[in-house]
VMD Tcl script that draws the C-alpha trace (Angstrom):
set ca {
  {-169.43 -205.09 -0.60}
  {-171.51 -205.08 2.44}
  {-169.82 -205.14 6.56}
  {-170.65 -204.06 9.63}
  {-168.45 -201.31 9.95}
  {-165.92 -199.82 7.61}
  {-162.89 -197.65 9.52}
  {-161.59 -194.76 6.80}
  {-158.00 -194.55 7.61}
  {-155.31 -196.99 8.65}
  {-153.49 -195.03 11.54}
  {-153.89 -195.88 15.29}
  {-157.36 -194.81 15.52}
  {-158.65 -196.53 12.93}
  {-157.11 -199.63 13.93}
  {-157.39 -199.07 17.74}
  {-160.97 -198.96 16.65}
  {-161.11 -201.93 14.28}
  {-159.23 -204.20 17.00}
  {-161.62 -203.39 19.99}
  {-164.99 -204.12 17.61}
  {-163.42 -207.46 17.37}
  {-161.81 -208.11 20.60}
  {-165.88 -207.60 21.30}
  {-167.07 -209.11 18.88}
  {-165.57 -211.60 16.54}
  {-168.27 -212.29 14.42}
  {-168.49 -208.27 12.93}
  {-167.22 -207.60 9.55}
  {-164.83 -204.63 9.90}
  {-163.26 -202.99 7.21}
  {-160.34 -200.99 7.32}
  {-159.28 -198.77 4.05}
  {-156.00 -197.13 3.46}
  {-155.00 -195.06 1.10}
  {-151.08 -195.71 1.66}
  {-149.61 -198.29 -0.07}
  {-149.41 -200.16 3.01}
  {-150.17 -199.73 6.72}
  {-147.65 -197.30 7.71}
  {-146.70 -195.78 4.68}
  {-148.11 -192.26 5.31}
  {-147.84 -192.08 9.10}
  {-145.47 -189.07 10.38}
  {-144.96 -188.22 13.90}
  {-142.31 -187.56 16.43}
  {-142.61 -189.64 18.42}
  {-143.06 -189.66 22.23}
  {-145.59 -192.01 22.85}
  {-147.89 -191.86 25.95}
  {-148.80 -195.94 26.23}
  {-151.84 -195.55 28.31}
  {-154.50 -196.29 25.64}
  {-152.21 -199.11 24.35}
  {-152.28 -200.88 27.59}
  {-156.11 -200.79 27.62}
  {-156.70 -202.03 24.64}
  {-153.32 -204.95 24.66}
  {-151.95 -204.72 28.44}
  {-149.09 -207.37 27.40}
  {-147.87 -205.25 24.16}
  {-144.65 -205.11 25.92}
  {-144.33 -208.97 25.24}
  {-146.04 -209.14 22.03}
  {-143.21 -207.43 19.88}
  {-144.54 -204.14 19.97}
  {-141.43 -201.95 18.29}
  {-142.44 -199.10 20.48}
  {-141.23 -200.72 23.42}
  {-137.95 -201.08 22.48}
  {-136.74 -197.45 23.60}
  {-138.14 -195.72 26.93}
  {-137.59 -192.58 27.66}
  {-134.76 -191.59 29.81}
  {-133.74 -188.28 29.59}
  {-135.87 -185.03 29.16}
  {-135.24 -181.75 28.08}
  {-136.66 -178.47 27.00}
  {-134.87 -175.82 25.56}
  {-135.37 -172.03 24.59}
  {-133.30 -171.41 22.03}
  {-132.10 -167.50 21.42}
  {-129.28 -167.31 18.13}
  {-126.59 -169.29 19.03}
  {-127.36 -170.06 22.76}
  {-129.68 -172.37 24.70}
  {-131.47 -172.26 27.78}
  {-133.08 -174.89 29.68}
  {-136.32 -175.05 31.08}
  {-136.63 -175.89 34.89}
  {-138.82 -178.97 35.10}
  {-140.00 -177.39 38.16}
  {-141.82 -174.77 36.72}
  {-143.58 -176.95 34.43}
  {-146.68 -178.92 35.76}
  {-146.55 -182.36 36.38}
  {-148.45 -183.78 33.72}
  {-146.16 -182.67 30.83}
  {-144.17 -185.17 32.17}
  {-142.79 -187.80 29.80}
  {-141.99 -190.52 32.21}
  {-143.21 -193.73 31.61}
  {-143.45 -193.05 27.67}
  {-141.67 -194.82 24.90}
  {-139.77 -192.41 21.34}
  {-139.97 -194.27 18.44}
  {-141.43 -194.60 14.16}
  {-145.00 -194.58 15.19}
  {-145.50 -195.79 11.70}
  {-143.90 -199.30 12.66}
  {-146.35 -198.85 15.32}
  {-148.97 -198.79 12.75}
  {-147.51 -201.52 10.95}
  {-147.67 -203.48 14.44}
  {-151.01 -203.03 14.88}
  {-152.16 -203.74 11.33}
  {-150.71 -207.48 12.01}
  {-153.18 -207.53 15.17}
  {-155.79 -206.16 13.84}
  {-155.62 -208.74 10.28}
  {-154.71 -211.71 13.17}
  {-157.94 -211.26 14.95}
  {-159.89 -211.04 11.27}
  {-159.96 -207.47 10.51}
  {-159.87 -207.01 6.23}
  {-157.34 -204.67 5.66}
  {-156.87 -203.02 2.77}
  {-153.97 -200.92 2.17}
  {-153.72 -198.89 -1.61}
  {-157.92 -198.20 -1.39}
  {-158.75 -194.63 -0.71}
  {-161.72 -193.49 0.35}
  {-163.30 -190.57 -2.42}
  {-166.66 -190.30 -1.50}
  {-169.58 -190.81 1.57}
  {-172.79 -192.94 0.49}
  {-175.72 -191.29 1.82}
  {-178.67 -193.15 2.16}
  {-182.17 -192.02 1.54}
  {-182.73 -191.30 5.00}
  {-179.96 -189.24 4.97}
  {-177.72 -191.20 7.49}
  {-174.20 -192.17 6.12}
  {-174.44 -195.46 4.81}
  {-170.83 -196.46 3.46}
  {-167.65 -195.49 1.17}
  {-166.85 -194.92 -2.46}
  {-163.54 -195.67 -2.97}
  {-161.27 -193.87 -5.78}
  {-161.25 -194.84 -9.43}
  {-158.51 -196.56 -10.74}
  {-157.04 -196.50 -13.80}
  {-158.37 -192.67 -14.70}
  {-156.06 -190.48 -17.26}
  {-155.15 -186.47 -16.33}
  {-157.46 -185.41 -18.94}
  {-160.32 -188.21 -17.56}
  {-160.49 -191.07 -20.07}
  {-160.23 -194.43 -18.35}
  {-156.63 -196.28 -19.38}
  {-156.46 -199.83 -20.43}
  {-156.06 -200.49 -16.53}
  {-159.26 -198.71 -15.68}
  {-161.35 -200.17 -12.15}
  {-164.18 -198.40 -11.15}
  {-164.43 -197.70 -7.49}
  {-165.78 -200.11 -5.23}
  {-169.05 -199.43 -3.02}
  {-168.84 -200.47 0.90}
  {-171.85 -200.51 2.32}
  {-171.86 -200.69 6.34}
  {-174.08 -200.33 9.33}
  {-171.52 -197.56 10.46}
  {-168.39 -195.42 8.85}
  {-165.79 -194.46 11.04}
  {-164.20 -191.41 9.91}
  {-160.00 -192.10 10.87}
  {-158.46 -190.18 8.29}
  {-156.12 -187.70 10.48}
  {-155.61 -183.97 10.32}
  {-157.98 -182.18 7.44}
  {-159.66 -185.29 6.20}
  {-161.39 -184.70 2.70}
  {-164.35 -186.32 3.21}
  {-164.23 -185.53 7.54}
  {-164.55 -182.09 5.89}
  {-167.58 -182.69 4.21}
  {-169.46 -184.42 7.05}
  {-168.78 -181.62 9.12}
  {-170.11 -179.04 6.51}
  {-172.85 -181.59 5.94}
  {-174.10 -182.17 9.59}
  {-172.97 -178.76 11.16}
  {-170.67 -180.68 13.26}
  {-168.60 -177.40 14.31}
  {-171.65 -174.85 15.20}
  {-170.63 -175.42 18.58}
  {-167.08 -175.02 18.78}
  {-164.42 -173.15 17.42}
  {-162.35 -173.89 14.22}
  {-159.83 -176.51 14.12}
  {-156.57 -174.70 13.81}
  {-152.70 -176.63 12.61}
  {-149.31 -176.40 12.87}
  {-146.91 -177.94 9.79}
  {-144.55 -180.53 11.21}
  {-141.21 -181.48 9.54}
  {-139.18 -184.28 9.88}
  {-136.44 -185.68 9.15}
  {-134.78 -188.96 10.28}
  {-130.62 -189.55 10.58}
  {-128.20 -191.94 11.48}
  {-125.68 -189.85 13.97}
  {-122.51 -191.68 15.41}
  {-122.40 -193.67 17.92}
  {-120.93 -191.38 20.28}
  {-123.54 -188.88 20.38}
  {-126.31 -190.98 20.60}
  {-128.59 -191.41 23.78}
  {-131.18 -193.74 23.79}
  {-133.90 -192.45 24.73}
  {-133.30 -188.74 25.27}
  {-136.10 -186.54 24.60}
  {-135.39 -182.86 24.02}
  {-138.01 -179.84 22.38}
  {-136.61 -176.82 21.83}
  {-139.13 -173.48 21.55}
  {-137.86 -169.65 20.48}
  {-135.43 -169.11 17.38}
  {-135.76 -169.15 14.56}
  {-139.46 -168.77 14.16}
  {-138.71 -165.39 16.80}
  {-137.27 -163.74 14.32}
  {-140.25 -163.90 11.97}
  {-143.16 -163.20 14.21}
  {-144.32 -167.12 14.02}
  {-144.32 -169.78 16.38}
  {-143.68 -173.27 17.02}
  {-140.86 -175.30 17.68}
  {-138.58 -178.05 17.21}
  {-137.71 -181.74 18.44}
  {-134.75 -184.19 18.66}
  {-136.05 -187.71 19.77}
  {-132.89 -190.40 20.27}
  {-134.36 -193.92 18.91}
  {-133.25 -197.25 18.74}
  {-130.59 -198.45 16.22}
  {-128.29 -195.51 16.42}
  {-130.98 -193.11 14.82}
  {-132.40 -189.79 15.71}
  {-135.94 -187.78 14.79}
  {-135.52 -184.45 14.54}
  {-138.24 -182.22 13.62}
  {-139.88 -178.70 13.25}
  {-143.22 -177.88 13.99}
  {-144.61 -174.62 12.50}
  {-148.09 -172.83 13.84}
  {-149.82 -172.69 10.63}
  {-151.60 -168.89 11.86}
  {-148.73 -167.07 10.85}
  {-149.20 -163.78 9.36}
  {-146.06 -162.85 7.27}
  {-146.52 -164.52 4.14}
  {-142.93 -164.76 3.29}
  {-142.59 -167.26 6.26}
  {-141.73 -170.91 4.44}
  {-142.39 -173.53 7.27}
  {-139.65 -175.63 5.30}
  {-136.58 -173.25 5.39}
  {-137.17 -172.07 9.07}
  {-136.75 -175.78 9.97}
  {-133.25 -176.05 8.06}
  {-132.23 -173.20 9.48}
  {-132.97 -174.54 13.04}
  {-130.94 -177.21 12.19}
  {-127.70 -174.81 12.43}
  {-128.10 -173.75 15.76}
  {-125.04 -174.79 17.61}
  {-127.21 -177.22 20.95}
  {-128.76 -179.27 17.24}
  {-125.82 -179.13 14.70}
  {-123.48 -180.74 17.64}
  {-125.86 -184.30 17.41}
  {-126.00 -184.32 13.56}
  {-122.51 -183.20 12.56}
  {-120.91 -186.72 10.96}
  {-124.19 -187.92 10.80}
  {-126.49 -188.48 7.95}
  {-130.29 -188.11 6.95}
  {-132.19 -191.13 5.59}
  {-135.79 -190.27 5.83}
  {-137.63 -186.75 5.11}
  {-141.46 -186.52 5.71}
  {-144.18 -183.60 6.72}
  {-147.75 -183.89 8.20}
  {-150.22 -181.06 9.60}
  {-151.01 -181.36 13.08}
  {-154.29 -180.69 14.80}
  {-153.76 -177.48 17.36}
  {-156.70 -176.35 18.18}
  {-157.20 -178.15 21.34}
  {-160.48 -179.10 23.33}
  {-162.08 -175.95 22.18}
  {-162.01 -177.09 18.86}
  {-163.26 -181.13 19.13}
  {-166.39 -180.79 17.56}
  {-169.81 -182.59 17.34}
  {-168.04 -186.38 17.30}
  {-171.60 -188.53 16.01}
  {-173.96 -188.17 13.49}
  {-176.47 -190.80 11.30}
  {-174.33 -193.38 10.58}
  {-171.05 -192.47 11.35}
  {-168.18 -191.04 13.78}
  {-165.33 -188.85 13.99}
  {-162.17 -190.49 15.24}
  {-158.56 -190.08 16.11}
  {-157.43 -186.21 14.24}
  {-159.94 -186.13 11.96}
  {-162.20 -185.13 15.39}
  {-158.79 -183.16 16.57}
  {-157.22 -184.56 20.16}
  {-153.57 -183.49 19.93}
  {-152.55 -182.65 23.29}
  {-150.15 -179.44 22.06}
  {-148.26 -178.98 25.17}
  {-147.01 -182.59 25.42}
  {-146.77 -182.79 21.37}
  {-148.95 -185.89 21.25}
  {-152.17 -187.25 20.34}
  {-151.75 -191.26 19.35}
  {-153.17 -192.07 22.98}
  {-155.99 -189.87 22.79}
  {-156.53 -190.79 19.18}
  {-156.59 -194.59 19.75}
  {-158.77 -194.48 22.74}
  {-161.34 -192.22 20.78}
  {-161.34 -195.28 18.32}
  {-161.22 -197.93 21.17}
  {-164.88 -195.60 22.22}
  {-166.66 -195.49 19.24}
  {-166.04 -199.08 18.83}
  {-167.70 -199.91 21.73}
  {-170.16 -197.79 21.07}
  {-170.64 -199.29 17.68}
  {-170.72 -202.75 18.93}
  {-173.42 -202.27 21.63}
  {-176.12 -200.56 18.73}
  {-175.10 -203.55 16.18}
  {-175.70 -205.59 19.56}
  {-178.81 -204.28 20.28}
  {-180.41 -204.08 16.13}
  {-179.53 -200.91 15.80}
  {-178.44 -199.47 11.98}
  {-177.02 -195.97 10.99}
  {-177.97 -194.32 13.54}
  {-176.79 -191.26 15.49}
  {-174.14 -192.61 18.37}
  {-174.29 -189.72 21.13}
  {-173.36 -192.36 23.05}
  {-169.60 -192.20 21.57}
  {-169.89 -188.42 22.11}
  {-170.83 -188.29 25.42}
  {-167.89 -191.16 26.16}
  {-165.35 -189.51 24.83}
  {-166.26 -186.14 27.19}
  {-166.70 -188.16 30.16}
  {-163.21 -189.80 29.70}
  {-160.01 -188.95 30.32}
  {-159.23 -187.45 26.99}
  {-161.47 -184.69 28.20}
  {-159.79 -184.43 31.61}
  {-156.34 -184.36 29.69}
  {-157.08 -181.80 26.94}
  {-159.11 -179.62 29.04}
  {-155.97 -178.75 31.39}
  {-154.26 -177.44 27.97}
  {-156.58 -176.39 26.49}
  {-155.69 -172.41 26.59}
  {-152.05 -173.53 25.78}
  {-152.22 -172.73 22.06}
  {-154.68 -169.62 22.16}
  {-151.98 -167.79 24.67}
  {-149.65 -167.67 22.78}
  {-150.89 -167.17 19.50}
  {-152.54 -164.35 20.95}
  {-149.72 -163.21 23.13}
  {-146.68 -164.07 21.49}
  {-144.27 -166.73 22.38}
  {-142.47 -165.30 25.29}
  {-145.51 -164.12 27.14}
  {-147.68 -166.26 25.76}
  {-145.44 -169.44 27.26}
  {-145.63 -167.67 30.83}
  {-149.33 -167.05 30.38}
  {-150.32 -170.51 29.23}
  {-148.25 -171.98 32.44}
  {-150.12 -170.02 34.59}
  {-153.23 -171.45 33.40}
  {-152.24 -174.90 33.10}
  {-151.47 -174.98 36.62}
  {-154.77 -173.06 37.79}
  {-156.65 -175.36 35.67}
  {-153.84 -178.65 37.68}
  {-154.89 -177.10 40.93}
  {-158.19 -176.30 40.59}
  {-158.18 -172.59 40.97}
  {-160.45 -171.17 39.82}
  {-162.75 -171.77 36.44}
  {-160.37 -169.90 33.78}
  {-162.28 -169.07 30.57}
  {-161.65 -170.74 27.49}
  {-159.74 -168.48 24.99}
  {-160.65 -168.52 21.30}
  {-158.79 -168.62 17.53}
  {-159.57 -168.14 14.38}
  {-158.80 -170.36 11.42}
  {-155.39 -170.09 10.20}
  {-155.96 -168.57 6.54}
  {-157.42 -165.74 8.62}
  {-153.89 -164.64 10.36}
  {-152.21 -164.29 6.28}
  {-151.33 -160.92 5.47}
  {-150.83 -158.87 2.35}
  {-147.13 -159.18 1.49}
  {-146.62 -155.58 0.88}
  {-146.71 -154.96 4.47}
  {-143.55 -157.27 4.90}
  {-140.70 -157.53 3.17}
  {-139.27 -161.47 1.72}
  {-136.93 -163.60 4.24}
  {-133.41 -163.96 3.33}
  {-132.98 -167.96 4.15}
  {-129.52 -169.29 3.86}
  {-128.91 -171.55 0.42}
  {-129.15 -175.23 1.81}
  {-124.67 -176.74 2.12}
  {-126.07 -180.59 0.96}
  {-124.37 -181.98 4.13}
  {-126.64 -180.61 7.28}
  {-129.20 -178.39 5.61}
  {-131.08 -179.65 1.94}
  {-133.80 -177.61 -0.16}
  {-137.09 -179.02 -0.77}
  {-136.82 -181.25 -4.07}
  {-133.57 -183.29 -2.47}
  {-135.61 -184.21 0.62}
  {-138.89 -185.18 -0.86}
  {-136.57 -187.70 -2.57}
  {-136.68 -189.05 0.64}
  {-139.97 -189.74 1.88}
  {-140.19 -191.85 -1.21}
  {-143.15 -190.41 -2.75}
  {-144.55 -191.64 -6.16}
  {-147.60 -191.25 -7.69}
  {-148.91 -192.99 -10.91}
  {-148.10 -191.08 -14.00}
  {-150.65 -189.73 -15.77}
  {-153.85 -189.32 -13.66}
  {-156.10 -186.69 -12.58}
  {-154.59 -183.65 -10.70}
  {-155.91 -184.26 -6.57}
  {-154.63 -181.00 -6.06}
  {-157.99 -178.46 -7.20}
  {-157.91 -174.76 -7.81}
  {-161.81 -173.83 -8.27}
  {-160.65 -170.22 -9.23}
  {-157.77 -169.55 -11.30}
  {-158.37 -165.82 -11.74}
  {-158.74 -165.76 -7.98}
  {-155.65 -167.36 -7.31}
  {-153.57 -164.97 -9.63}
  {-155.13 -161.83 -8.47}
  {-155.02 -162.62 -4.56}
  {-152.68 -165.60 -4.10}
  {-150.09 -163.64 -5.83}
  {-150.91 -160.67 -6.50}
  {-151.93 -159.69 -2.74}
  {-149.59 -162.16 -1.15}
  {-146.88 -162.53 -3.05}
  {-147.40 -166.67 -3.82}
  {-147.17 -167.63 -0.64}
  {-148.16 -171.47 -1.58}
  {-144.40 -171.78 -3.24}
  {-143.73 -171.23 0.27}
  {-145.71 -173.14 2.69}
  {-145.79 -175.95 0.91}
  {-142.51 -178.68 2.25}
  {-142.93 -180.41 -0.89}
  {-142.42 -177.72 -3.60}
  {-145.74 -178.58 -5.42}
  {-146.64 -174.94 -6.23}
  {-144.85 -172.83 -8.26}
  {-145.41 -169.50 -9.85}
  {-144.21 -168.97 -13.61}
  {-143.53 -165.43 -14.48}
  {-142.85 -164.63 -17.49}
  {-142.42 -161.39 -19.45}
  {-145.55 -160.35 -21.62}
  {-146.94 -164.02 -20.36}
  {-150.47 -164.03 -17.81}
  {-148.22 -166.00 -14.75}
  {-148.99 -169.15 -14.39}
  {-149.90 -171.35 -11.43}
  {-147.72 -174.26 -11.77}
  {-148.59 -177.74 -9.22}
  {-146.30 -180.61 -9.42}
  {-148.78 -183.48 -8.10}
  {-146.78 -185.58 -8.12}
  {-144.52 -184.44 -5.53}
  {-147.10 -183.88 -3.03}
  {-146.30 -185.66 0.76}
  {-150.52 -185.46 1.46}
  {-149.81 -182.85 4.33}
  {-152.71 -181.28 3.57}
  {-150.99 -177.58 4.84}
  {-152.67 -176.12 0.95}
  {-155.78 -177.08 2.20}
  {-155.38 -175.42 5.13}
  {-154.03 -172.07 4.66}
  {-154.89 -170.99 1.21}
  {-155.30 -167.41 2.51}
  {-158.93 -167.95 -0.04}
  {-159.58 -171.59 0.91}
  {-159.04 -171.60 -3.35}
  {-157.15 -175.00 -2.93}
  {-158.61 -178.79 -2.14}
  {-156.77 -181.46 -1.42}
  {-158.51 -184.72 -3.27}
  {-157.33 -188.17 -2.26}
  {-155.47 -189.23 -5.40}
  {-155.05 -193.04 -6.73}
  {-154.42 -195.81 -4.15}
  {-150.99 -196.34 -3.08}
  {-149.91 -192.81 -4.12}
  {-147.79 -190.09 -1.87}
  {-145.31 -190.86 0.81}
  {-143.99 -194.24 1.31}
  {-142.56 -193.26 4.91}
  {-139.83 -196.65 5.92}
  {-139.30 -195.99 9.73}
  {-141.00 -192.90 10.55}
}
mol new
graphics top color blue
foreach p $ca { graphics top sphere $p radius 0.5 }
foreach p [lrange $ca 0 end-1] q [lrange $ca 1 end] { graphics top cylinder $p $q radius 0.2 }
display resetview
């Protein structure tokens, strides 16, 4: 199937991106693939949105039944939480761009869904349930399409009675949208060096749940993070969020720095456990949860946005890596990094150009205002990983408003990937987490009930361990299995049994595609594989 440009990924990059090539241009053939079961299905986020890319690229969304505008923000606070007590942050001390005023809270993947209709009403081919697997690369060595996955393909690799082969999309250009830890985003930057000039892309885990709370307690748009406890007591850092929605409903969420070095840390219980601090239990108490979901986040900052262009293609949205980690959000940045390369797409297609390498793109996106916006933060994340959340906070404000104010040319401070921070467990000893009381705190196999994931029985693992032996010997044996741990899903499991080799246990089909495996395998021994169309989450108003 030949277009013009295929978009990998159905979030609001890809789509920001797929809507401005034909708000150019209506005559391109844009593709956009998703491997959700619809548009929407796998998007996770907060969320606060920051509607400055949106009114670029539709300045009457507020009139055009946007969902996003149906709750403004109204009321902001940040807390530090210590065990049992809360603290509030002065906004004063804070500079003024952290600001939330003028932004919207709402299920960014309604969003999605919203701009899936615009995109499909202005002649974008959308298709939802079609994962990408694999890159075409042309003879000249410039990215020339997709392969999407096989369908139909049994666990042990015979082809079912339902069996489709993948389809080939050839394009003039492939636009990489496929979030946080992309599969194939991963192999173009191995294949094209796209980091040699920057520093590793570092994550945090987010967790979220969604509830109904009574009407009493509700505040329509109130925003509030919290930073501090739990995660204090365990050497980690992150922190949570309670976002008040329309229709009674509230997102809460957790929000874990995936460079923590105690390997008994689980991401997952330190988030229920939040949940019983007094300030959150007060909104949820007579409530109840209806949605559970979890998604790596980008947090490496400007430092980490590498190489964006190469032969064919770009990197948009997370899979380049603009989360704004201060603010907790990246859909603006992301959608005007798509709204970018498309016009930097359109103008070569414009001008007979094919495949080739769009610096232009690169140099836009570092001459606009995601630069400007990321670059103030940019030490934000670095300070206090390296400092430690207490200091670390008062350190990264200090820069932040040297960098506001101009004083100065502070350095940029550096990280290392997150599977670099894991320790051997014998220098800690295991976390005693509180057993989950069904009403305000739930283990892992109750919630992922939740986010509604299915995936077709009997196909090919997506999940791949390339060394068995390697992770028995180091994943456990050095670190104590930390995979049953940092995993939200309860994919991995360790089976020990007496005069039995242990073994390595994955439950597929549980898997929410947050990609955290892929990320801080403390041997980079796991790979997350896009698995059959229409598989994983299936995320109703998140």
């Amino acid at each position: 199937m030949p277009c013009d440009v295929v978009v990998i990924g159905g979030g609001v990059a890809g789509l920001s991106a797929a809507i401005r090539l034909k708000q150019i241009d209506e005559n391109l053939e844009v593709v956009v693939l998703e491997k959700g079961s619809e548009i929407g299905a796998h998007i996770l986020s907060g969320a606060v949105v920051d509607p400055k890319a949106l009114n670029e690229l539709f300045p009457e969304w507020r009139d055009m039944g946007c969902p996003m505008a149906e709750t403004p923000v109204t009321d902001n606070w940040h807390w530090v939480l210590t065990e049992g007590k809360q603290y509030s942050m002065p906004h004063l001390i804070m500079p003024p761009f952290l600001s939330n005023k003028g932004c919207y809270t709402g299920s960014l993947g309604n969003m999605t869904r919203w701009l899936g209709e615009q995109a499909e009403a202005l002649g974008v081919m959308v298709f939802p349930g079609f994962p990408a697997a694999d890159v075409i690369i042309g003879e000249d060595g410039a990215v020339a399409g997709v392969i999407t996955q096989d369908m139909g393909v049994a666990a042990d690799g015979s082809h079912k009675p339902d069996f489709q082969p993948g389809m080939e999309i050839h394009a003039k250009y492939t636009l990489f949208a496929e979030g946080a830890r992309g599969n194939l985003t991963k192999k173009m930057k191995a294949r094209f060096d796209l980091e040699a000039d920057c520093q590793p892309q570092i994550y945090g885990l987010g967790i979220k749940e969604l509830w109904d709370i009574p009407a009493d307690k509700h505040v329509p748009g109130r925003v509030i993070h919290t930073q501090g406890w739990p995660l204090s007591e365990s050497e980690s850092w992150g922190g949570g969020f309670l976002y008040h929605q329309a229709n009674g409903q509230v997102a809460l969420g957790f929000v874990t720095a995936l460079d923590y070095a105690n390997p008994y840390v689980s991401p997952y219980q330190e988030f229920q456990r939040w949940k019983t601090h007094p300030a959150i239990r007060e909104y949820l108490e007579g409530g109840k949860r209806v949605a559970y979901g979890a998604r790596a986040i980008n947090e490496g900052g400007w430092q980490s946005v590498p190489k964006l262009a190469f032969p064919g293609g770009a990197l948009i949205g997370c899979a380049a890596g603009f989360v704004n980690v201060p603010r907790i959000k990246g859909s603006h940045t992301a959608m005007k990094s798509g709204m970018l390369a498309a016009e930097s797409v359109a103008a070569a297609i414009s001008a007979g150009k094919e495949k080739t390498e769009l610096m232009e793109y690169d140099s836009a996106v570092r001459s606009s205002w995601i630069a400007d916006e990321l670059k103030l933060v940019q030490n934000a994340e670095p300070a206090v990983a390296k400092f430690g959340e207490d200091f670390g906070t008062i350190v990264a404000g200090i820069d932040m408003w040297m960098r506001y104010l101009k004083i100065g040319l502070p350095i940029a401070m550096k990280h290392e990937p997150d599977y670099e921070h894991l320790r051997r467990a014998d220098l800690y000893s295991p976390i005693a987490y509180p057993k989950p009381d069904g009403e305000l705190t739930f283990d892992r196999l109750t919630n992922v009930a939740f986010s509604f994931t299915n995936h077709a029985e009997d196909q090919r693992n997506h999940l791949k361990v390339c060394d068995l032996d390697l992770q028995r010997e180091s994943e456990l044996g050095e670190y104590a299995g930390p995979s049953n741990r940092y995993c939200p899903a309860g994919v991995y499991e360790w089976i020990i049994e007496e005069g039995k080799e242990p073994k390595f246990q994955i439950n597929s089909q549980n898997c929410v595609h947050c990609k955290t495996c892929d990320i801080k395998d403390p041997n980079q021994n796991i790979e997350w594989t896009t698995p059959e169309g229409g598989g994983g989450p299936n995320y109703p108003n998140m």
